[in-house]
C-alpha positions in Angstrom: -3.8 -32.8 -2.9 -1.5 -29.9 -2.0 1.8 -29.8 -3.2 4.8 -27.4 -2.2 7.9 -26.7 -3.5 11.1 -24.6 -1.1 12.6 -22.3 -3.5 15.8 -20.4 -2.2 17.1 -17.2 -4.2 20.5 -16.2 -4.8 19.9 -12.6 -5.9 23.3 -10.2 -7.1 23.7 -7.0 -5.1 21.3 -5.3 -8.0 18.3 -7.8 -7.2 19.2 -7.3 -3.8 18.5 -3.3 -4.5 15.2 -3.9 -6.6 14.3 -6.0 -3.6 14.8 -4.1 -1.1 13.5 -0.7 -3.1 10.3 -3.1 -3.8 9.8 -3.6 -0.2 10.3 -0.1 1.1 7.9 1.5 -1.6 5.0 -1.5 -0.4 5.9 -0.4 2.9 5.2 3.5 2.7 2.3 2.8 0.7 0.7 0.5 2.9 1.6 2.9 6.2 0.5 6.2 4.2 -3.1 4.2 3.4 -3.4 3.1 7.0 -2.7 6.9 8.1 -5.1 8.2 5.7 -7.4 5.3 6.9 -7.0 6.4 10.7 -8.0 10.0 9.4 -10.7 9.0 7.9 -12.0 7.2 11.2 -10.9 10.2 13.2 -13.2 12.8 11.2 -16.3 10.2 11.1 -16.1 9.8 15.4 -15.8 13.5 15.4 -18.1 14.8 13.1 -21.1 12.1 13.1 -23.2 14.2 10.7 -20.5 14.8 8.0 -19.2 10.9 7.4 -16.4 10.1 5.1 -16.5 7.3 2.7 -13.6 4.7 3.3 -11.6 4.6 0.1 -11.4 1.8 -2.3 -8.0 0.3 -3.4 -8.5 2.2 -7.0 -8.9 5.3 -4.8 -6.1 4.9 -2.8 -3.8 4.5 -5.9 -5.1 7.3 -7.8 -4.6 9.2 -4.6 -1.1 8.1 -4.1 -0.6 8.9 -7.5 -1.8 12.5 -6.8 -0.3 12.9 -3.9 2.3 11.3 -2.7 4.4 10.0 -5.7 5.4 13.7 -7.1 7.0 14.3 -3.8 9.0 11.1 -3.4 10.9 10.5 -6.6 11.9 7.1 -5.2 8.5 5.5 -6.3 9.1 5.9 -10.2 12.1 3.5 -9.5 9.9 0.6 -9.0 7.2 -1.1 -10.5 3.9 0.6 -9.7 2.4 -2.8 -9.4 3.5 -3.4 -5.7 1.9 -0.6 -4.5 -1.4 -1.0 -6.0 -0.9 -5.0 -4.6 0.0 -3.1 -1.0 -3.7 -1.8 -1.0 -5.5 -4.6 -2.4 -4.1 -6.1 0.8 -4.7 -3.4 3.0 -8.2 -2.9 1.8 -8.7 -6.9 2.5 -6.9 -6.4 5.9 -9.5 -3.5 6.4 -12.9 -5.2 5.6 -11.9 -8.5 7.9 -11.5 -5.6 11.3 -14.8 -3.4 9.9 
C-alpha cells in the first residue's frame, strides 16, 4: 500500500534565495551537460571513424568541476550535491532516448 503525504513550505526570503540559487545551478548544469552531450553526437555523425565516448555522470562532474565552476563563482554558493543529482538524471534521461 502506498501512502502520500501534501507537505506545503513556508520558506523566509533567505530559503527563498537558496532555493532559487539551487534551482538555477541544477539548471545550467543540466543545459551545459546536454550541450556538451549534442557535441558529442555532432562530432560522432561527422567523423564516423573517430567516435567519442558519451560521458558518465562522474565524468560530467569532474568536467564541470574543471571547467565550468572556476568561471562562474555562483556555483560555490550552493551545495555541489545538486549538480552532481542534475546529471544522474540527465544521464538516466539519456540512456531511456539511446
Amino acid at each position: 500500500m502506498l501512502l502520500g503525504f501534501k507537505t506545503e513550505l513556508y520558506p523566509n526570503n533567505k530559503q527563498k534565495t537558496l532555493l532559487a540559487k539551487h534551482a538555477g545551478v541544477a539548471r545550467h548544469a543540466y543545459n551545459w551537460g546536454l550541450w556538451l552531450t549534442k557535441n558529442i553526437l555532432n562530432h560522432n555523425f561527422n567523423n564516423p571513424s573517430g567516435k567519442l565516448k558519451f560521458p558518465t555522470a562522474i565524468d560530467l562532474h569532474k568536467l564541470l568541476v574543471a571547467m565550468v565552476k572556476p568561471n562562474n563563482y555562483w556555483y560555490y554558493e550552493v551545495s555541489i550535491g545538486c549538480a552532481s543529482i542534475c546529471f544522474e538524471v540527465f544521464i538516466r534521461w539519456l540512456e531511456a532516448l539511446l
